[in-house]
Biopython code that builds the backbone (N, CA, C, O; Angstrom):
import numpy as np
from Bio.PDB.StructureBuilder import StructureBuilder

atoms = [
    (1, "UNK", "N", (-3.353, -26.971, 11.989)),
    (1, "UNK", "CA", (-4.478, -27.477, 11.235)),
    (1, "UNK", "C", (-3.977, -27.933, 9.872)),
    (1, "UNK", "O", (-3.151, -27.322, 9.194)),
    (2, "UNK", "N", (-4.516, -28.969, 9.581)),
    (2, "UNK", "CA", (-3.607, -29.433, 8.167)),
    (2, "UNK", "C", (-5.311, -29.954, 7.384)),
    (2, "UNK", "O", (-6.269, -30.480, 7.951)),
    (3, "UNK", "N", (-5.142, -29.522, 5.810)),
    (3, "UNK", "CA", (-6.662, -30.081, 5.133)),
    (3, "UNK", "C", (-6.755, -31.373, 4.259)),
    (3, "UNK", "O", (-5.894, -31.487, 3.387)),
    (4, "UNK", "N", (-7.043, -31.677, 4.297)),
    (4, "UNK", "CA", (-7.411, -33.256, 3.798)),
    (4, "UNK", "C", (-8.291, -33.006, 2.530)),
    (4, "UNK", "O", (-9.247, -32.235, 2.623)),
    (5, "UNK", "N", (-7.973, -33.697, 1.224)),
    (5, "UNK", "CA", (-8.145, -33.733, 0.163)),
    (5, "UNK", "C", (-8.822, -34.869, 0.003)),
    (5, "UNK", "O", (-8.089, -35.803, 0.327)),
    (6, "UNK", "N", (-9.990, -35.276, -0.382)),
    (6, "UNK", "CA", (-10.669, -35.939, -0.935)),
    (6, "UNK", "C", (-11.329, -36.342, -2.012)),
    (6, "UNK", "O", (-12.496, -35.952, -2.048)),
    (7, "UNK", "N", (-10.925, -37.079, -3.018)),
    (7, "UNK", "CA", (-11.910, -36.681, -4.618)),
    (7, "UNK", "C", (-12.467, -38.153, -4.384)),
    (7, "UNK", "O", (-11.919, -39.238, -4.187)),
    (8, "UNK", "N", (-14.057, -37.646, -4.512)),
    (8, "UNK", "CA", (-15.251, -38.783, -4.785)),
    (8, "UNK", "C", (-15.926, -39.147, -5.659)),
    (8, "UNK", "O", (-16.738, -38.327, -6.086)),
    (9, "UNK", "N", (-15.892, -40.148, -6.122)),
    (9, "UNK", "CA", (-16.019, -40.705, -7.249)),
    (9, "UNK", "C", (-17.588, -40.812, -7.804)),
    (9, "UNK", "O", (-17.861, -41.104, -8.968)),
    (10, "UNK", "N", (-18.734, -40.478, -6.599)),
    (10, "UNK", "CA", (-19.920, -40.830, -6.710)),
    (10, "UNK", "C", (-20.772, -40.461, -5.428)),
    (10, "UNK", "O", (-20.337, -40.089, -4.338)),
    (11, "UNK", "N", (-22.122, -40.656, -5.822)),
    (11, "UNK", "CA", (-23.191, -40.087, -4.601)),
    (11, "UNK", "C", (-22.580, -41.385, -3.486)),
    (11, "UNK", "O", (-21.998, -40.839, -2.549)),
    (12, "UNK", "N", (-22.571, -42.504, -3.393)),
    (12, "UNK", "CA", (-23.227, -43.570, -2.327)),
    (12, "UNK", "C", (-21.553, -42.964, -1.654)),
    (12, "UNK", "O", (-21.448, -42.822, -0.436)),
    (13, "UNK", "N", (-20.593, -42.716, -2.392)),
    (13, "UNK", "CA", (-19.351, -42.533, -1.523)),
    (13, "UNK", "C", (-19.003, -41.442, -0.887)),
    (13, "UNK", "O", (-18.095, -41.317, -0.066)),
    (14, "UNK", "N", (-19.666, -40.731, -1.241)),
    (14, "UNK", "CA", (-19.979, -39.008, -0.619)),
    (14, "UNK", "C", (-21.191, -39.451, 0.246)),
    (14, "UNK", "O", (-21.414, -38.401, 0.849)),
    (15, "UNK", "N", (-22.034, -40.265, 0.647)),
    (15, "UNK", "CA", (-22.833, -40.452, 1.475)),
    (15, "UNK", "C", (-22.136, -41.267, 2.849)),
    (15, "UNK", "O", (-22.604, -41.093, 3.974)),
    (16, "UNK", "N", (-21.180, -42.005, 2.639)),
    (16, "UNK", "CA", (-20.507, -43.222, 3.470)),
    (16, "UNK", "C", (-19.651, -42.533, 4.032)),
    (16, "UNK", "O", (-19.497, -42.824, 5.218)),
    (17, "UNK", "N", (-18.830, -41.475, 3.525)),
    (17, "UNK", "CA", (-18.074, -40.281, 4.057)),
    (17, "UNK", "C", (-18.418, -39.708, 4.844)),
    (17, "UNK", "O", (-17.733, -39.749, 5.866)),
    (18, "UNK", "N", (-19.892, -38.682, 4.851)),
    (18, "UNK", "CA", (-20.335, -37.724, 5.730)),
    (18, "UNK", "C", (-20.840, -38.156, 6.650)),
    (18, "UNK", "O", (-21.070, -37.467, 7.643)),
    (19, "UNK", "N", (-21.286, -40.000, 6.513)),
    (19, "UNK", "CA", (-22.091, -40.557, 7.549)),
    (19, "UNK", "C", (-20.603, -40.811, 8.878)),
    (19, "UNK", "O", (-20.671, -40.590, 10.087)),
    (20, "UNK", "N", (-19.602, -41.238, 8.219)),
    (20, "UNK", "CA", (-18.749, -41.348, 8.775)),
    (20, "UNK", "C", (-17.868, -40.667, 9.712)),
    (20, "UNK", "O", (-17.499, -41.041, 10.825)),
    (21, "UNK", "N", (-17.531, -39.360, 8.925)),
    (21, "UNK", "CA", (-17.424, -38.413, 9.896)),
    (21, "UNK", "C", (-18.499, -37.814, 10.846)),
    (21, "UNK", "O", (-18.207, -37.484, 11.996)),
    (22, "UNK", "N", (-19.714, -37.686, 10.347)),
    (22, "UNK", "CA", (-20.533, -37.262, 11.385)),
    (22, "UNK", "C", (-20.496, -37.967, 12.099)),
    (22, "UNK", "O", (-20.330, -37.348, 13.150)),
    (23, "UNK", "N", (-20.561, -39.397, 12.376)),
    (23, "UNK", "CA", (-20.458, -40.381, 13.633)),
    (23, "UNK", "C", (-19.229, -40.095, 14.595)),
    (23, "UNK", "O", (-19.233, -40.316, 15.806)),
    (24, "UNK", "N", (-18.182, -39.571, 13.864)),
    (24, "UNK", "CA", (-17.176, -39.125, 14.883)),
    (24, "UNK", "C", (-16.987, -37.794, 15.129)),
    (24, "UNK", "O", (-15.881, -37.313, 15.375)),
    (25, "UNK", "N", (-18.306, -36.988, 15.061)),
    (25, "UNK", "CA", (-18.187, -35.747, 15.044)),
    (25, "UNK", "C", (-16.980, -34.606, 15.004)),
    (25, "UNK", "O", (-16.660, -33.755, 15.834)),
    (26, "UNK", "N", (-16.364, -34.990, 13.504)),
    (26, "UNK", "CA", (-15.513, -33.995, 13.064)),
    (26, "UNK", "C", (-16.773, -33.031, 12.128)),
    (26, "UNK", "O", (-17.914, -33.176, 11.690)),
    (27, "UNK", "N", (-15.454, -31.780, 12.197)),
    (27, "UNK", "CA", (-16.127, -31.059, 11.767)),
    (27, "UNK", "C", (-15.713, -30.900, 10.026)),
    (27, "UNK", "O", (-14.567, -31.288, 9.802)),
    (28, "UNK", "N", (-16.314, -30.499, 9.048)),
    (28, "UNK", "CA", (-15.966, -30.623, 7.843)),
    (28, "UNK", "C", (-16.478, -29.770, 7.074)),
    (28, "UNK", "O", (-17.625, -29.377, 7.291)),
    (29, "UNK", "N", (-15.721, -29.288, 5.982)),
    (29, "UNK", "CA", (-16.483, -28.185, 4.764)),
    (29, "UNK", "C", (-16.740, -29.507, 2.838)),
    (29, "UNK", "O", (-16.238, -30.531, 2.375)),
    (30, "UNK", "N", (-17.351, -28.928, 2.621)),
    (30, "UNK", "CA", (-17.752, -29.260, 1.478)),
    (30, "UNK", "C", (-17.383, -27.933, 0.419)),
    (30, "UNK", "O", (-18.054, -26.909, 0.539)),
    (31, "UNK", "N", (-16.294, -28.001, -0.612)),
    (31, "UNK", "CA", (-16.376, -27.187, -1.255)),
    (31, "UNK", "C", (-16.017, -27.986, -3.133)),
    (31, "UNK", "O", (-15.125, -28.718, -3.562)),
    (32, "UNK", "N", (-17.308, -27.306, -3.802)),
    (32, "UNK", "CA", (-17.432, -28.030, -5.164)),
    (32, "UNK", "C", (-16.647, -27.284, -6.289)),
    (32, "UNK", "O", (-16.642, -27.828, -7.393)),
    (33, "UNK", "N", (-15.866, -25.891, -6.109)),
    (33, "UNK", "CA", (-15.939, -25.501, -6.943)),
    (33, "UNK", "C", (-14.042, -25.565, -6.895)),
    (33, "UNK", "O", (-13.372, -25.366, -7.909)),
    (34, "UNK", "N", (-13.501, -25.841, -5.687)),
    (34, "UNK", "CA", (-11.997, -25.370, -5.874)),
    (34, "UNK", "C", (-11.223, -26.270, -7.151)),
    (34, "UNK", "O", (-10.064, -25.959, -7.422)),
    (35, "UNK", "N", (-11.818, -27.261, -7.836)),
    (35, "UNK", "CA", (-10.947, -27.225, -9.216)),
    (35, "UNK", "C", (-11.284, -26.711, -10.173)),
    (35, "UNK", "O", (-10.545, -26.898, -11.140)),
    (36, "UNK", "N", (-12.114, -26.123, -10.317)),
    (36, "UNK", "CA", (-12.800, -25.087, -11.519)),
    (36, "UNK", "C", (-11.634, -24.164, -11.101)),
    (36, "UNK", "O", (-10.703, -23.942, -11.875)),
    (37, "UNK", "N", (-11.692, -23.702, -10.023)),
    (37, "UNK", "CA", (-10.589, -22.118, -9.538)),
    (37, "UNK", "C", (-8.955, -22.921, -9.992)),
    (37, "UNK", "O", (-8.100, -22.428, -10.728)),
    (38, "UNK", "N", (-8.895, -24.361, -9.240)),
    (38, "UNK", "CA", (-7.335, -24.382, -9.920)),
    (38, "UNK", "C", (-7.040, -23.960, -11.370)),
    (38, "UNK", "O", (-6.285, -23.130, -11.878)),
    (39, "UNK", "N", (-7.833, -24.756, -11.788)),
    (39, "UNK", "CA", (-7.523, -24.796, -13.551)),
    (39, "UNK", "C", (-7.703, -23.275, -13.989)),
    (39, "UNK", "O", (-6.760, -22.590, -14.384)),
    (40, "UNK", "N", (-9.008, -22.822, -13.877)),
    (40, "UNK", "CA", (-8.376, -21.198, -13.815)),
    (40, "UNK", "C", (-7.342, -20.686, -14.159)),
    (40, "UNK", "O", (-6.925, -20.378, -15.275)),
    (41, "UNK", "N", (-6.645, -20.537, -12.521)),
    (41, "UNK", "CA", (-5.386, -20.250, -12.118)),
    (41, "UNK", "C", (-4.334, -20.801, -12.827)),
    (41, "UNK", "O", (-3.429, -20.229, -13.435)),
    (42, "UNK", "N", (-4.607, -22.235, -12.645)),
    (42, "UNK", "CA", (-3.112, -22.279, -14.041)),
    (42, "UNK", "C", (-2.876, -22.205, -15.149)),
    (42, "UNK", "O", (-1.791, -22.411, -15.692)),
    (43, "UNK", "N", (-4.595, -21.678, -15.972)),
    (43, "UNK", "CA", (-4.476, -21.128, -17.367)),
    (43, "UNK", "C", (-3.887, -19.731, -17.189)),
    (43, "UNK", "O", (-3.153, -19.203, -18.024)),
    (44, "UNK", "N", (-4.193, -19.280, -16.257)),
    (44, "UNK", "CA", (-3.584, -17.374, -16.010)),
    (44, "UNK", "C", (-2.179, -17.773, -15.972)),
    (44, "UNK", "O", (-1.571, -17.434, -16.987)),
    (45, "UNK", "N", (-1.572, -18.318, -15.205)),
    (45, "UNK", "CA", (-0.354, -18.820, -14.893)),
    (45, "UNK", "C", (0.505, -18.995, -16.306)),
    (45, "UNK", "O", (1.471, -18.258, -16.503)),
    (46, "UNK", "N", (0.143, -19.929, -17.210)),
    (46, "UNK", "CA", (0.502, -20.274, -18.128)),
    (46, "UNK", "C", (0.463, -18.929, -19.289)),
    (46, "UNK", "O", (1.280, -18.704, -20.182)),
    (47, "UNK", "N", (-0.315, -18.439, -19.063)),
    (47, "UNK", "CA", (-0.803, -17.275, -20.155)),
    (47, "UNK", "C", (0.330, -16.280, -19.477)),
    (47, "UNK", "O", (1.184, -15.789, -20.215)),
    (48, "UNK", "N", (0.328, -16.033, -18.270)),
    (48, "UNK", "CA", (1.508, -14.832, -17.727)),
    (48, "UNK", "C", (2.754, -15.155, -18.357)),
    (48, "UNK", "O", (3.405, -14.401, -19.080)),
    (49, "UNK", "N", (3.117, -16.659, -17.939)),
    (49, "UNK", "CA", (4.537, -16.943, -18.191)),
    (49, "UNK", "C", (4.946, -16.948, -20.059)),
    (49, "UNK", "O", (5.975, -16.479, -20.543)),
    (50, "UNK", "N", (4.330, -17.310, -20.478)),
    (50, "UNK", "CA", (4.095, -17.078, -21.951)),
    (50, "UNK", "C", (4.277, -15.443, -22.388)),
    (50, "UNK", "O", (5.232, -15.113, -23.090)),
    (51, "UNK", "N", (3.543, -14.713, -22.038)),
    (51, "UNK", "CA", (4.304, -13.351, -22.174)),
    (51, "UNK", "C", (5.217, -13.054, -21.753)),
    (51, "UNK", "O", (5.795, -12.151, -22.356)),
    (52, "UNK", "N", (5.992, -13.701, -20.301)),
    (52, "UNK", "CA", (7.071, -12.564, -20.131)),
    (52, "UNK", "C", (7.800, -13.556, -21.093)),
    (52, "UNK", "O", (8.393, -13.058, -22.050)),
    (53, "UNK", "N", (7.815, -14.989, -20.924)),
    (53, "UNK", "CA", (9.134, -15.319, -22.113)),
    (53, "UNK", "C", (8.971, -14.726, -23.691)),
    (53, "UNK", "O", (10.000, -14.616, -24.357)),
    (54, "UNK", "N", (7.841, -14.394, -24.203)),
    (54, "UNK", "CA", (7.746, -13.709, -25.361)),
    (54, "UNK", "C", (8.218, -12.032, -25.204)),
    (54, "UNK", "O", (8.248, -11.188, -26.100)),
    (55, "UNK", "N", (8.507, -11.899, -24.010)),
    (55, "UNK", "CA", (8.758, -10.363, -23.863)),
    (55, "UNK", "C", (7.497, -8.987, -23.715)),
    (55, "UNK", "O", (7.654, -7.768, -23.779)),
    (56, "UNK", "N", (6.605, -9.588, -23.558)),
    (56, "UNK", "CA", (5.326, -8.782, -23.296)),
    (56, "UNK", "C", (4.999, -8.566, -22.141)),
    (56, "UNK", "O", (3.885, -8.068, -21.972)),
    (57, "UNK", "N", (5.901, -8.881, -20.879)),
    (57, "UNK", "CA", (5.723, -8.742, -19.798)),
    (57, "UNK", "C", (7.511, -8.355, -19.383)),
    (57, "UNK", "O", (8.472, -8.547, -20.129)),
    (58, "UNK", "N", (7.537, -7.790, -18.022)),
    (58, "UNK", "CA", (8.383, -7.933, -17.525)),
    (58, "UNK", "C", (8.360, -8.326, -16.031)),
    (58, "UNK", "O", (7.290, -8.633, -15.505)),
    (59, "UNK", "N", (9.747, -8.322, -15.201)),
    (59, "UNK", "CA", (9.504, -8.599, -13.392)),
    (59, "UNK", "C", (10.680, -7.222, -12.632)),
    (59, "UNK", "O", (11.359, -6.352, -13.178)),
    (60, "UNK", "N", (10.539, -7.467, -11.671)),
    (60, "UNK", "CA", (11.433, -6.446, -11.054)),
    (60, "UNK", "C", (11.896, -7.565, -9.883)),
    (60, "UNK", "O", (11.328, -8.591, -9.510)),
    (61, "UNK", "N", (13.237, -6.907, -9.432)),
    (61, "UNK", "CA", (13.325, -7.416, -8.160)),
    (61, "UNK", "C", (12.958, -7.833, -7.212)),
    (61, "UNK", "O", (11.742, -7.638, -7.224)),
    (62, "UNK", "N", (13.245, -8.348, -6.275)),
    (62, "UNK", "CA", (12.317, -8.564, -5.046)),
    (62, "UNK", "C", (12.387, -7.498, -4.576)),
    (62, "UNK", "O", (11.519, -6.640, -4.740)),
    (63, "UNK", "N", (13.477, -7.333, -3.869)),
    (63, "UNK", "CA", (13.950, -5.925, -3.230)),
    (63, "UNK", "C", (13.068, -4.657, -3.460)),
    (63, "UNK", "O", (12.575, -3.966, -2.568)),
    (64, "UNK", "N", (12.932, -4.430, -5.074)),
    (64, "UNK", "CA", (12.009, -3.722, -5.332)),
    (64, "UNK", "C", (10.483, -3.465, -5.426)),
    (64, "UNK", "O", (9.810, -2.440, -5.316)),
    (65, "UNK", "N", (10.095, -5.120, -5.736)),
    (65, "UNK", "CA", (8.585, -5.268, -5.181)),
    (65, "UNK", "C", (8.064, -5.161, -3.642)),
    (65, "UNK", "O", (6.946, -5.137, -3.126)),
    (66, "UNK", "N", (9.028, -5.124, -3.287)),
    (66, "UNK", "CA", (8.592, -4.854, -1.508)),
    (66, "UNK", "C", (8.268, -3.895, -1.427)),
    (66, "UNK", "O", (7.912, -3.454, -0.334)),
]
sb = StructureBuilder()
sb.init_structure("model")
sb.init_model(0)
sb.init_chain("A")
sb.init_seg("    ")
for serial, (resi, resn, name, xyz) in enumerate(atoms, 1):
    if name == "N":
        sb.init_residue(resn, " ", resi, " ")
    sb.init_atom(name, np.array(xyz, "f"), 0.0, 1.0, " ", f" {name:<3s}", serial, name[0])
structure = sb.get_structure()
C-alpha cells in the first residue's frame, strides 16, 4: 500500500477530486490536520536537537537503548 499526497488549493478542486475518485470507486481518507502535527513535530525536533548540542540533553547507545 503506498499513500498519495495531495495539497488543494481550493473548494471546486477538492470537489473535482472526490467526484473523481468516487467514479472509480477508490477508496480514500480525508485528513485536515496532518500539517498542523508536522510542524509540531519539527518544532519539538528542533527544540530537542538544540539542547543536546547546548548540552542539556544527552543520548546513549543504541545497543543500550534496546
Amino acid at each position: 500500500m503506498e499513500t498519495l499526497r495531495v495539497d488543494i488549493q481550493n473548494e471546486q478542486e477538492k470537489r473535482v477530486l472526490l467526484a473523481f475518485l468516487d467514479s472509480l470507486d477508490y477508496n480514500y481518507r480525508i485528513d485536515n490536520e496532518s500539517d498542523a502535527i508536522l510542524e509540531q513535530q519539527a518544532k519539538e525536533l528542533a527544540s530537542r536537537k538544540a539542547d543536546f548540542l547546548a548540552g542539556k540533553a544527552s543520548s546513549l547507545p543504541w545497543s543500550e537503548t534496546k
